[in-house]
C-alpha positions, 0 to 999 in steps of 0.5 A: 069303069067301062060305062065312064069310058064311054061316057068320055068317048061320046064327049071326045067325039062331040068335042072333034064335031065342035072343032070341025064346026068351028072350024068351018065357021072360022073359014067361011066369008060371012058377019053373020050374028046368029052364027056367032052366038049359037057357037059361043051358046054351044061352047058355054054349054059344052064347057059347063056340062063338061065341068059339072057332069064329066068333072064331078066327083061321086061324092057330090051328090045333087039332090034337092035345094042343092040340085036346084041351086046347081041348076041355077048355077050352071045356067048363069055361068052358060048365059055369061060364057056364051056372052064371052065366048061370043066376043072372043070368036068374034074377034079371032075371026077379025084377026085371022081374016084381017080385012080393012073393015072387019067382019064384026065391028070393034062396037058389036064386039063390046055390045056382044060383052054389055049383054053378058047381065042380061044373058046370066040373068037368063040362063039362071031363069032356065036353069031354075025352070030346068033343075025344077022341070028334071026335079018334079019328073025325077020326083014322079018317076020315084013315086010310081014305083 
């Protein structure tokens, strides 16, 4: 039990350093895209490691083809969130500073949301490459002994 608690409150720490980093982010007076999409990239990953691994029942058990269509899973679902969240902290950007010429165009915010395709495509690739990376070292490790 203590372990899980643990476990949680790394997680609630690194939830406060997200908030505090969103929140300046909100603040600071600038259009620049990378920032953006790094944010929505950590905020889809948070949200997506926060349902698999802190959710997840002992019951649920990933081991073989499961782990890897798990990793594949998890990486489309982080491509098309990140694609989301993106969009979605691009316009409350736009709300909260309201200038006559937004930060991020109307036209930039659905070009953000076209790409969601293409970015769940490519996290279900790394996804692959990951859960067949941890899959072949978990492998390894289990043979030295």
């Amino acid at each position: 039990m203590t372990g899980q608690r643990q476990r949680h409150k790394g997680f609630r720490l690194w939830l406060i350093l997200l908030g505090i980093a969103l929140f300046y982010w909100l603040g600071k007076e600038d259009n620049d895209v990378l920032g953006v999409m790094t944010l929505g990239l950590i905020l889809a990953g948070t949200s997506v490691c926060w349902l698999i691994f802190l959710r997840r029942r002992s019951d649920i058990a990933a081991s073989g083809k499961r782990s890897v269509l798990m990793g594949i899973l998890a990486g489309i679902c982080v491509g098309a969130l990140s694609s989301f969240f993106a969009a979605l902290l691009m316009l409350l950007k736009d709300l909260r500073h309201a200038h006559i010429f937004p930060d991020y165009p109307p036209e930039l915010i659905i070009a953000t949301l076209e790409r969601l395709p293409a970015w769940s495509l490519a996290g279900g690739l790394i996804g692959l490459g990951l859960s067949l990376l941890f899959r072949v070292c978990v492998g390894a490790r289990g043979r030295k002994q």
